[in-house]
N, C-alpha and C positions, 0 to 999 in steps of 0.2 A: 504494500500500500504506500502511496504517495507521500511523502512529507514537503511541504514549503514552508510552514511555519513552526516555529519551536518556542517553548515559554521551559518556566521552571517546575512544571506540573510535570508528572508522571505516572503511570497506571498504579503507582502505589499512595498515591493522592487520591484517586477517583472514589468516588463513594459509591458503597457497594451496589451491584445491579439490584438485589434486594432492597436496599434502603432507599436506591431512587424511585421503584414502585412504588412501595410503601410510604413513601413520605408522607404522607398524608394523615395517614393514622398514627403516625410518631408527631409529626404538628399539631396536628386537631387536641391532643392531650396537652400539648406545651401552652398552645395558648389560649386553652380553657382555664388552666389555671393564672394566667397573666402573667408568663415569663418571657417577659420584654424589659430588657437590661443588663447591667454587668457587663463585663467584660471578660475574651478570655484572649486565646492564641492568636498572634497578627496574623497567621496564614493559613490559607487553608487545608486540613490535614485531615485524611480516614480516620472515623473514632470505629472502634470493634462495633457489630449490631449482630447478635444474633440469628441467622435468615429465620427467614421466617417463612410458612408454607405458602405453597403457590398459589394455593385463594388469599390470602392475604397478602401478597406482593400483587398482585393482579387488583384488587377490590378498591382500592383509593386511590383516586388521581380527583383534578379540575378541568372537565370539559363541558361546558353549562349548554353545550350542544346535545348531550346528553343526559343532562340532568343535574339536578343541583347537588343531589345527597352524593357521598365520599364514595359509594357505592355503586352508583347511578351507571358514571363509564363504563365502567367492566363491567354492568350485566348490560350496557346498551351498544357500546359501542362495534361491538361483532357484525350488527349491521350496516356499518359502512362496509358498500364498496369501494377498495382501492387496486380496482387492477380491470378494465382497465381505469387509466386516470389521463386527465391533459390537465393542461396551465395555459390558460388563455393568456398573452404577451402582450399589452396593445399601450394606446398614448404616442407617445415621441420616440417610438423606438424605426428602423427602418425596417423591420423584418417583424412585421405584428402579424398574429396567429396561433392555431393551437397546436401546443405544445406536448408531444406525449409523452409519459415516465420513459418509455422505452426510448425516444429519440435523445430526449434531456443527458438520462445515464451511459447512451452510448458517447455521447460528446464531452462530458465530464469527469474532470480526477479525480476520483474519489478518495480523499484523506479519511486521518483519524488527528480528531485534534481532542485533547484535553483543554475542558475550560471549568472556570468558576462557575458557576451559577449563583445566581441571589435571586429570593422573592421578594417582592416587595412587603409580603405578610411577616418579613424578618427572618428568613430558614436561607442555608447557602449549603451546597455539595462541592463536589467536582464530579464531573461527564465527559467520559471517554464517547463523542461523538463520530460518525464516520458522515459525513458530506461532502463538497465543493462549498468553493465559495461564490457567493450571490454578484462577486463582480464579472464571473465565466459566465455564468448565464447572460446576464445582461449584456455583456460583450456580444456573444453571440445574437442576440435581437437587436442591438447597433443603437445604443443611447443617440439621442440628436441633440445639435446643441439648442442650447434653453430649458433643455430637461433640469431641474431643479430637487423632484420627491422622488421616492419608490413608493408607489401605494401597494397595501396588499390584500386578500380578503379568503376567506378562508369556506368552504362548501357549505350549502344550504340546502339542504333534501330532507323536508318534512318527513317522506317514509320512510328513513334511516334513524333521524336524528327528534328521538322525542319531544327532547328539550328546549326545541323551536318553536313548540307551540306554547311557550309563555315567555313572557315580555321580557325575561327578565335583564336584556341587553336588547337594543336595535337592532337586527340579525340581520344579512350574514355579520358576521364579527370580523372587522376591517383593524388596520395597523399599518402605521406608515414612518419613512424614513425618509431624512434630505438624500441625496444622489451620494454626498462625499461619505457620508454614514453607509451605505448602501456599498459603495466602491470597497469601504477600506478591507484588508487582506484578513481582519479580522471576523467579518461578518459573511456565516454561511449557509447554506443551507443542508440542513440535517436530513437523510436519509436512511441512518442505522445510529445504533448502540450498542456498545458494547462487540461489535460486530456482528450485531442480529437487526432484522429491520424493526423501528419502530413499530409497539403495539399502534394499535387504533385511537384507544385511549390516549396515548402521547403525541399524535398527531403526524401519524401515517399517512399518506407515503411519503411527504416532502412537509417540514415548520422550517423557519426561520430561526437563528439562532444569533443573536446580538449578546456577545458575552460580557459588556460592560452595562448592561442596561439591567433593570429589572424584569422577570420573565415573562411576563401577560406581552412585551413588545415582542417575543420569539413567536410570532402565529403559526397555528396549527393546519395544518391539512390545506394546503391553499392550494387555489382554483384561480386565482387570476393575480397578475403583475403587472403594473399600469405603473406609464411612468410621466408623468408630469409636470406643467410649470406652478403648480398651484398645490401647500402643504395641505394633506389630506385630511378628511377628518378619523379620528380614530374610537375603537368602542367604548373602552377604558374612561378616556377623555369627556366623550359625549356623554358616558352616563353620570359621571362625576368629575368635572373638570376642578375640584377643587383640591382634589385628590390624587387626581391622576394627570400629570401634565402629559403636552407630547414629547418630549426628550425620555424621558422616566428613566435618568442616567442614576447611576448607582451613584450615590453623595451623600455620605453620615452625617454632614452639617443640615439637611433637611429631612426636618423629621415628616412621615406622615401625618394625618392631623390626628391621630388616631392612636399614635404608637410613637416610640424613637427608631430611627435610624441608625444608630449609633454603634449598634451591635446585632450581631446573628448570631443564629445556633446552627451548628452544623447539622444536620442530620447522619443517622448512622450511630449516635457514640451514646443511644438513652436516654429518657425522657429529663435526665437530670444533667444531660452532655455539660460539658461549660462552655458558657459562650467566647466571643474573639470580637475584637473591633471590626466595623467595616471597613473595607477598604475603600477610598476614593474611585471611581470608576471599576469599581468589585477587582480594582489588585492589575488593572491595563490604561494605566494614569500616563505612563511613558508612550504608552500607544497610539494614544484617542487623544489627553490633553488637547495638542494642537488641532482640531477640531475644533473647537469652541473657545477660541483665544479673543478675549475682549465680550463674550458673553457674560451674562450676568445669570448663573448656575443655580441664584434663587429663585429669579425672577421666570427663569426657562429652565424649571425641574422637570 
């Protein structure tokens, strides 16, 4: 498999394939009880977990396309189809059209990169992901100039996806990114784990994977890429822009309104792990920084 890019993570960092299913049932108890705070390790490092059996690595995830309970995904998600799948390509691109999985993966590198991950609900791992990056794609559908976003949007099939029949977001579930966010060698798009492909639940066959951002901006399952002179609007955003900016860049100095930013728990290491300060841009500050040089990182969280 491919490498371009190298950080200081390594498969003995990544959190376990079990704990990243499960995460959710190791969360749902941390912040039931209101542990948001402390401090622990600067970086991010595998705590032991247990596995745990394969209905419960399978049973918890967050795809509100399927429902809302922790449970919902895994007993709903089996009904998407993904194969076959296309990506519709369209906006300012010179080669707009649809896209199939099979044309996409014969034209792309496929890596394995280790990244952080952070939620914005305070939990962080590391993911041995295997993808391309979202700048091959793009390249190949030919950005024009004046393209400015990358909008994204992720499938909408009422008889797949139960949890389309209530409101509880403006559906389909959109997400979007300026062009130079979109380009950089950091930002890719995820089509396995661990070197399995993505469940359904985790947003099979193709998400978005922004590793300095918080992860509701890594969309799941997308169906269309449009690229744009005008910033898109996004789901997160619309339902709660108070909450949810469009940048939604990883920064401990802004707390949610809700909770602190200041720290996370790893998952993987027990419901009583100790936590670690966040990192500025979740630990890719050297990378991204110059991105946003002279922006104002409150005012555009």
């Amino acid at each position: 498999m491919a490498h371009r890019w190298t950080n200081d993570l390594t498969r003995a960092d990544a959190t376990p394939y079990d704990a990243f299913l499960n995460r959710r049932q190791v969360m749902g108890g941390a912040l039931g009880l209101g542990l948001i705070g402390a401090a622990g390790m600067a970086r991010a490092q595998r705590a032991p977990l247990e596995p745990n059996s394969y209905e419960d690595i399978t049973q918890y995830n967050n795809y509100y396309e399927f429902g809302t309970g922790k449970g919902d995904p895994a007993r709903n998600a089996h009904t998407l189809t993904t194969d076959p799948w296309t990506v519709v390509i369209d906006g300012m691109v010179d080669n707009p059209g649809d896209y199939s999985m099979a044309q996409i993966m014969d034209a792309m590198t496929i890596e394995e990169r280790i990244y952080r991950f952070r939620c914005v609900e305070a939990w962080s791992m590391v993911i041995p992901w295997n993808g391309f990056e979202l700048a091959d794609l793009l390249n190949l559908a030919g950005v024009q100039e004046g393209g400015k976003y990358v909008a994204f949007e992720t499938a909408l099939r009422p008889d797949e996806m139960p949890g389309v029949r209530f409101p509880v977001l403006d559906w389909p579930y959109v997400e979007g990114l300026r062009l130079d966010e979109a380009m950089h060698p950091l930002t890719i798009m995820a089509t396995g784990i661990y070197d399995k492909p993505i469940p359904n639940q985790n947003g099979a066959p193709m998400r978005l994977v922004v590793p300095w951002k918080y992860g509701f901006k890594s969309i799941k399952s997308i169906v269309r890429i449009t690229v744009t002179d005008q910033e898109p609007p996004t789901s997160w955003n619309k339902a709660n822009g108070r909450e949810y900016g469009f940048y939604s860049n990883v920064n401990p100095e802004v707390d949610h309104p809700r909770w602190s930013q200041a720290s996370e728990r790893p998952v993987g290491g027990g419901l009583f792990a100790k936590r670690k300060p966040t990192l500025m841009f979740n630990g890719y500050e050297a990378e991204v920084a110059s991105l946003y040089d002279g922006m104002d990182l409150r005012a555009n969280y």
